[in-house]
C-alpha positions as CSV (number, residue, x, y, z in Angstrom):
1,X,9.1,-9.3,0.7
2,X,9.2,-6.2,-1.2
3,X,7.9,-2.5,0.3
4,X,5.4,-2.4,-1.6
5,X,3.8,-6.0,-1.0
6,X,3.9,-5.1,2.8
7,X,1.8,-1.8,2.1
8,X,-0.8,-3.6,-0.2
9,X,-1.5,-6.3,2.9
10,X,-1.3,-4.1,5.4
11,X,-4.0,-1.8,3.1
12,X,-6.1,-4.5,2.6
13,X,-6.1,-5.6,6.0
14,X,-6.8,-2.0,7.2
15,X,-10.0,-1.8,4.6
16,X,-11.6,-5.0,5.6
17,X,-11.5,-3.8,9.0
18,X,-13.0,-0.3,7.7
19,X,-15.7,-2.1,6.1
20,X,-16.9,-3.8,9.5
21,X,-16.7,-0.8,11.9
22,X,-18.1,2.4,9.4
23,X,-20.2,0.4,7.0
24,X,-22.5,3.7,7.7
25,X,-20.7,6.4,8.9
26,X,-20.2,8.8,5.7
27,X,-17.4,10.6,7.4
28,X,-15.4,7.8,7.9
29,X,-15.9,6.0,4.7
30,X,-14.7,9.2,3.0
31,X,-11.7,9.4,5.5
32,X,-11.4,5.5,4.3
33,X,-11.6,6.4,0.6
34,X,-8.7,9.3,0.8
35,X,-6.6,7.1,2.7
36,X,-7.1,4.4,0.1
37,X,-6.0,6.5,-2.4
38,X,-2.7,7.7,-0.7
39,X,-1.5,4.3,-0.3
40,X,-1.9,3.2,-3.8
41,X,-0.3,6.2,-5.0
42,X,2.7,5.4,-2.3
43,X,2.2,1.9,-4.1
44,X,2.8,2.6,-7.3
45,X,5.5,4.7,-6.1
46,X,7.5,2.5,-4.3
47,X,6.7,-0.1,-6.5
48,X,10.2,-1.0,-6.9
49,X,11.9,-0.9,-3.7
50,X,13.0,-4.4,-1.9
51,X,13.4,-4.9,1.8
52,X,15.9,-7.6,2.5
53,X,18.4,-8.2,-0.1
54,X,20.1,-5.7,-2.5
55,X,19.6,-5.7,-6.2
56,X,22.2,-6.9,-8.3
57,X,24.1,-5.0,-10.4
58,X,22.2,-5.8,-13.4
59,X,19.3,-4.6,-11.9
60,X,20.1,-1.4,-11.2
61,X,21.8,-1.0,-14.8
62,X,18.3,-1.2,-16.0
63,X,17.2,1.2,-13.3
């Protein structure tokens, strides 16, 4: 599972709970909405980093 695929379900999970407990609340939807958008930045980021095994040499040649 790479970094980044952890980060986008764990975002989505944390949204879809957003959505049930604020669908009101204009504070927290904005609070929502900023957070959003610092984890996709952090996605695109991290975008290539793996958690478990290492990349092989090839692949960090094209790095």
């Amino acid at each position: 599972m790479t970094l980044t695929r952890f980060l986008e379900e764990a975002l989505n999970k944390r949204i879809a709970e957003g959505r049930d407990t604020c669908a009101g609340s204009p504070e927290l939807r904005a609070e929502i909405e900023e957070r959003d958008r610092l984890m996709e930045a952090l996605l695109k980021r991290t975008a290539r980093f793996q958690i478990g095994t290492h990349p092989s040499r090839e692949e960090m040649n094209v790095r």
